[in-house]
C-alpha positions as CSV (number, residue, x, y, z in Angstrom):
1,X,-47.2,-49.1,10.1
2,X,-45.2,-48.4,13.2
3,X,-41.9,-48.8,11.6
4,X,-43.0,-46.5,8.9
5,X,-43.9,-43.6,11.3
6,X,-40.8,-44.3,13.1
7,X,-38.6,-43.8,10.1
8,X,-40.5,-40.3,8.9
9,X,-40.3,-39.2,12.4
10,X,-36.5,-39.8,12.2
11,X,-36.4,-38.1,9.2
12,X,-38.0,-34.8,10.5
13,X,-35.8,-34.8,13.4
14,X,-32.9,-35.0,11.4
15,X,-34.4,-32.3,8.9
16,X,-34.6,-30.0,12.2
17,X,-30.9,-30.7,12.8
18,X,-29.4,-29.9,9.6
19,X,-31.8,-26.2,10.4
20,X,-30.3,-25.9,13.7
21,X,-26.8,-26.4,12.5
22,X,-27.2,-24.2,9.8
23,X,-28.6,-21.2,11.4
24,X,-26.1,-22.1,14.6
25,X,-23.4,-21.3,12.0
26,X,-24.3,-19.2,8.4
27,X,-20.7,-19.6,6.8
28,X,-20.6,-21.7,4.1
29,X,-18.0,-23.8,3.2
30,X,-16.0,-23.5,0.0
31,X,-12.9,-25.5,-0.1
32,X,-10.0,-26.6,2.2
33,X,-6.0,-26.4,0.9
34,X,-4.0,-29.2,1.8
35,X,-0.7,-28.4,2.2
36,X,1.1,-31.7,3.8
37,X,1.1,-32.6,7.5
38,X,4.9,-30.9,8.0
39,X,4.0,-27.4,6.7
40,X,0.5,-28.0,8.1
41,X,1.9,-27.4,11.3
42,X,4.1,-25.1,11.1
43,X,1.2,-22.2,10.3
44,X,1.9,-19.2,12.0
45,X,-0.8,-16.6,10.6
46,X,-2.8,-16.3,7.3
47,X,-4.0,-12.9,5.8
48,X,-5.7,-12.3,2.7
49,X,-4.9,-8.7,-0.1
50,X,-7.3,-7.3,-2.2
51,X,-7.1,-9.5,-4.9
52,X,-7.9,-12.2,-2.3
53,X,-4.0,-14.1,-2.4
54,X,-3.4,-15.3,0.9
55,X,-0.2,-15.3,2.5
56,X,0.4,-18.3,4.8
57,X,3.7,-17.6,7.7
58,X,5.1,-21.2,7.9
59,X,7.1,-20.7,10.9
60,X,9.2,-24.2,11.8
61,X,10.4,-24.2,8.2
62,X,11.3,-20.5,7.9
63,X,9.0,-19.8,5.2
64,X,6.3,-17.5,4.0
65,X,4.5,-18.6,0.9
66,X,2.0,-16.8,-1.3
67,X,-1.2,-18.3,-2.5
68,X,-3.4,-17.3,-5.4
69,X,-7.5,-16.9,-4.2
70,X,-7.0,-21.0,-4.8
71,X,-4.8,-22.0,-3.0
72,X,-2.2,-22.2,-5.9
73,X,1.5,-21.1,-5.3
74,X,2.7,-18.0,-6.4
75,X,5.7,-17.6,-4.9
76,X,7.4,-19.0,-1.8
77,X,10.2,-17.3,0.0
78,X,12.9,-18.0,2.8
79,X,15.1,-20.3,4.2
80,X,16.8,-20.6,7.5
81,X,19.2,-18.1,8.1
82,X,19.7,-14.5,9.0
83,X,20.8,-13.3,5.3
84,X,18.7,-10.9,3.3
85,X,15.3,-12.8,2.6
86,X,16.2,-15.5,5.1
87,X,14.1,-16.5,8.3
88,X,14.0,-17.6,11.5
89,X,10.7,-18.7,12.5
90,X,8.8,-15.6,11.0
91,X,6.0,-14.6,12.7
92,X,3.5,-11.9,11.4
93,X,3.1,-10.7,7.6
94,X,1.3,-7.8,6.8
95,X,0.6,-6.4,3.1
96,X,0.4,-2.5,2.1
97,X,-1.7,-0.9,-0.8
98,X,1.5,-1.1,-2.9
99,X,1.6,-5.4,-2.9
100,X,4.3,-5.1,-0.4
101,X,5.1,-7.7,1.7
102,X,5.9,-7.1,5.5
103,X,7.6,-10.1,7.4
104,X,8.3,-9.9,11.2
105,X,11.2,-12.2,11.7
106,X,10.6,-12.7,15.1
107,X,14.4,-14.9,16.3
108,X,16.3,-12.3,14.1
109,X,14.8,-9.3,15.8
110,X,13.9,-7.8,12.4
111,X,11.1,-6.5,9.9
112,X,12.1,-7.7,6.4
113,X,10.2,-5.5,3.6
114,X,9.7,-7.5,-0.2
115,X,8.1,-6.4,-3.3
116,X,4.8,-7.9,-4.8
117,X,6.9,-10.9,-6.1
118,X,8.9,-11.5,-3.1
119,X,12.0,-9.8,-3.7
120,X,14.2,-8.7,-0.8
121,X,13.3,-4.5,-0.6
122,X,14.7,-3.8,2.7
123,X,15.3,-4.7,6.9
124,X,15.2,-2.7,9.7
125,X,15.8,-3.6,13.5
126,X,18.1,-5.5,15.9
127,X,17.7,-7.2,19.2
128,X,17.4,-4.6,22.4
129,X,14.9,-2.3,24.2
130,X,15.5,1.2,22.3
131,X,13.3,2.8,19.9
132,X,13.4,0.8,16.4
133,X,14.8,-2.6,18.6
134,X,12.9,-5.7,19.2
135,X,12.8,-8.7,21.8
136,X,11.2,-11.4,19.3
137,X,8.8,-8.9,17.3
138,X,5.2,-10.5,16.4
139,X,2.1,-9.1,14.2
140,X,3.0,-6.8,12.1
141,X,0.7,-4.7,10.0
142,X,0.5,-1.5,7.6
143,X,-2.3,1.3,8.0
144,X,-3.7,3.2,4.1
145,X,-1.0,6.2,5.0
146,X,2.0,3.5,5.0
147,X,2.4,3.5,9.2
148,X,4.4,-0.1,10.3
149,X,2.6,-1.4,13.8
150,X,4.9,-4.5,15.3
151,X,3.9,-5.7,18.4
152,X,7.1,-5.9,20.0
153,X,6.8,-9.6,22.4
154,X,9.6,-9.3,24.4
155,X,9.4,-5.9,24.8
156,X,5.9,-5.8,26.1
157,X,4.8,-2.7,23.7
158,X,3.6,-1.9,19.9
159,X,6.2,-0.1,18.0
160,X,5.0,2.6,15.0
161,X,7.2,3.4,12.2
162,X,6.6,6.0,9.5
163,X,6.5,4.8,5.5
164,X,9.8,4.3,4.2
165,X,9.6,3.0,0.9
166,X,12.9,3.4,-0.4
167,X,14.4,2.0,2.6
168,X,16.9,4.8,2.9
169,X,16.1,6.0,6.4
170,X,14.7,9.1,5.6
171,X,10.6,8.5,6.0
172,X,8.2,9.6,3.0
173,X,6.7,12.6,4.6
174,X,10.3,14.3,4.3
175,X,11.6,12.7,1.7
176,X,12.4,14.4,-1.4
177,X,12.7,11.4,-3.3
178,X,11.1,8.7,-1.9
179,X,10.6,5.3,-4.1
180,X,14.1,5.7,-4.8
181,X,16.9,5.2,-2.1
182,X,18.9,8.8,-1.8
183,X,19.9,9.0,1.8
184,X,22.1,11.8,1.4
185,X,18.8,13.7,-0.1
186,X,20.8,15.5,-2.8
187,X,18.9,18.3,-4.9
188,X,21.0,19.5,-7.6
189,X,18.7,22.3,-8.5
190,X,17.1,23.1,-6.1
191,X,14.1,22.1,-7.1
192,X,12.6,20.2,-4.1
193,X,13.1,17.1,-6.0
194,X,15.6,14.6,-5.3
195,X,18.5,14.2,-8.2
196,X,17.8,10.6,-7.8
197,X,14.0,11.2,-9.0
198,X,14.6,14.5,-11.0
199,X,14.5,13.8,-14.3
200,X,14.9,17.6,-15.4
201,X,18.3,17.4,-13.3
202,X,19.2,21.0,-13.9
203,X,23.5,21.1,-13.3
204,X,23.7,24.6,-14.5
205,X,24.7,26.9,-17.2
206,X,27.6,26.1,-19.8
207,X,29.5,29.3,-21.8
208,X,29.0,31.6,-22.4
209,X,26.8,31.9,-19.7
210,X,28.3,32.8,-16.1
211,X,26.6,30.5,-13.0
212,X,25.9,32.5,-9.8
213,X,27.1,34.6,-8.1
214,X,28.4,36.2,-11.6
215,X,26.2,38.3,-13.2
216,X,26.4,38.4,-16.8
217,X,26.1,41.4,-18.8
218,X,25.6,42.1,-22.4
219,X,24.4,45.0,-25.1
220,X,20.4,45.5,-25.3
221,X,19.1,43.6,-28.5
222,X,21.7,41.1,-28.5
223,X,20.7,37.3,-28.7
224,X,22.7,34.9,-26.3
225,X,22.5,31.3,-26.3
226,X,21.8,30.1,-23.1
227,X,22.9,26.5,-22.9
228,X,22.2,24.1,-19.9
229,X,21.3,20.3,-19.5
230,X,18.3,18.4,-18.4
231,X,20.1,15.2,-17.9
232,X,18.9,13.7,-21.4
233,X,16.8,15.5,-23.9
234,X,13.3,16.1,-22.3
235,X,11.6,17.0,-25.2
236,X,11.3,20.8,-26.1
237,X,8.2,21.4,-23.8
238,X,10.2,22.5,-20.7
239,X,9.4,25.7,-19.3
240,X,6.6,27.0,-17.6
241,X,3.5,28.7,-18.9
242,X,4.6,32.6,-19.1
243,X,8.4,31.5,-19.4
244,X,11.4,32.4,-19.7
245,X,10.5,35.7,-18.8
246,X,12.7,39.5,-18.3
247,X,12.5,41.0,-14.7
248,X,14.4,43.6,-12.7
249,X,16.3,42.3,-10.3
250,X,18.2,44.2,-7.1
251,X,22.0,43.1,-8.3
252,X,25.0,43.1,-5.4
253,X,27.4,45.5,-5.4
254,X,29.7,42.7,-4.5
255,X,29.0,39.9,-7.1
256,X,31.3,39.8,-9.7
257,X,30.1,41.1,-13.5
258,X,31.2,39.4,-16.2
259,X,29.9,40.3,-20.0
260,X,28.6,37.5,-21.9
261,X,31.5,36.8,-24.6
262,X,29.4,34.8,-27.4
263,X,26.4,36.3,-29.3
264,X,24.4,34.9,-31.9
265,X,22.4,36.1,-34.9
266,X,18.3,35.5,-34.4
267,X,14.9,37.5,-35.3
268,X,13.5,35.8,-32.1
269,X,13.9,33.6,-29.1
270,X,14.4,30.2,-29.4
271,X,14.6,26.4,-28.2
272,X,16.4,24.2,-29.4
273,X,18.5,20.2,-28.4
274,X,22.2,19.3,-29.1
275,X,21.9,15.6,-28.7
276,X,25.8,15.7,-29.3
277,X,26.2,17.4,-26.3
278,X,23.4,16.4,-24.5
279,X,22.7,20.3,-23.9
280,X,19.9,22.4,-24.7
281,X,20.3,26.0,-26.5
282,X,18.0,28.6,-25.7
283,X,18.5,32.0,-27.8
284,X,17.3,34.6,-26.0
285,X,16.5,37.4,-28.1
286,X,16.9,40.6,-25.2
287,X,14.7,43.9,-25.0
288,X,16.5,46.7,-27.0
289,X,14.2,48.9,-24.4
290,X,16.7,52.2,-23.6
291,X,18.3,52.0,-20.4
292,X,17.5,48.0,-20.0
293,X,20.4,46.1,-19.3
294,X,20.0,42.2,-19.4
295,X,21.4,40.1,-17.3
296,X,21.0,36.2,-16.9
297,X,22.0,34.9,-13.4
């Protein structure tokens, strides 16, 4: 009877442990990843996206590997080196909104920048104390506007970079273009939109139109074909609501006049696409209002 007592008695206190242990600690436990005693120890840092892949800094071997919710490879990247998409002994990763990938590469004094699959997108820094340089950079991570924050080791200070997507050094608040490298920031047009981006890349008029600062002249009533390109046929839905549109203008007494040389026959305006020339043909049918002389310029 004794031993019986004894052995519920144990069983209650170790009832009462499992409680204690349990409210001492309310994680619970899912599953572990094992990932070999060599690249065990060489984990640097682990964080987790959206879509809950993990992405594991394997420092002594140079690597950053990316894991599904799993613990599955996706993708591993690296090597020893100082190449493009090379490491040595990475540090931090970070990940933006976009599935970027943001490695600091702490003995190359660099951030290296990869896409969603863990292609080489871009690098910036070398080794120094000025703006943009690091002494062995650390964490890394990306804000929801795009902002880079390394903490700079050697340096003893946090460096903030604006979004540059495109790598081109000209940030995303300024750039006119900026998922596609254009460092130069071309705008053909005029347009506010980067050629590199601009799809209706407008170059210009062809004859028989005159580009500025000519101003071309013709007879009231006439219809004048307008060419231009769009860099590839756009479809025929180009223009704004209310255009193309007749207005007065103030013309410089100083810009040449030049009369428009080529007329066509047509009861109205029209649009039309030369796929031949890649150019597209706007008949404007002018006002045959007295005194109203058109000019395109």
């Amino acid at each position: 009877m004794k031993r019986k007592r004894l052995f519920f008695s144990s069983i209650v206190m170790l009832f009462a442990l499992l409680i204690n242990v349990k409210g001492a600690n309310s994680q619970t436990f899912l599953f572990s990843i094992p990932l070999g005693q060599p690249v065990l120890n060489s984990i640097r840092e682990v964080v987790v996206d959206s879509n809950g892949n993990m992405y594991v800094v394997l420092s002594q071997i140079h690597q950053v590997a990316k894991l599904d919710p799993y613990g599955n490879d996706i993708w591993r990247i690296g090597g020893f080196g100082n190449g493009d998409g090379q490491f040595n002994e990475p540090f931090g990763v970070a990940v933006d909104s976009t599935g970027s990938v943001y490695v600091s590469d702490a003995n190359n004094n660099r951030i290296q920048k990869f896409d969603s699959s863990g292609n080489f997108l871009l690098k910036f820094g070398t080794f120094g104390t000025s703006d943009s340089q690091f002494n062995a950079p650390g964490g890394v991570a990306v804000d929801s506007s795009g902002k880079i924050y390394v903490a700079d080791l050697g340096n003893h200070r946090i460096q903030v970079f604006e979004a540059d997507s495109d790598g081109d050094g000209v940030t995303d608040v300024i750039d006119n273009c900026p998922n596609v490298a254009n460092p130069g920031q071309e705008d053909s047009d005029h347009d506010s939109i980067g050629d590199a981006c601009d799809s209706f890349l407008f170059s210009g008029f062809f004859q028989p139109v005159d580009n500025p600062p000519t101003l071309n002249s013709t007879k009231a009533g006439s219809a004048v074909p307008v060419k231009f390109s769009l860099n590839g046929n756009q479809g025929l839905n180009i223009f704004n609501t209310g255009y193309p549109k007749s207005q007065g203008i103030t013309c410089n007494t100083i810009s040449p006049v030049d009369g428009i040389e080529q007329t066509v026959t047509a009861g109205s305006s029209s649009l039309s696409y030369d796929a031949t020339s890649d150019q597209y043909i706007y008949v404007w049918k002018t006002d045959k209002s007295p005194g109203l002389i058109p000019v395109a310029s």
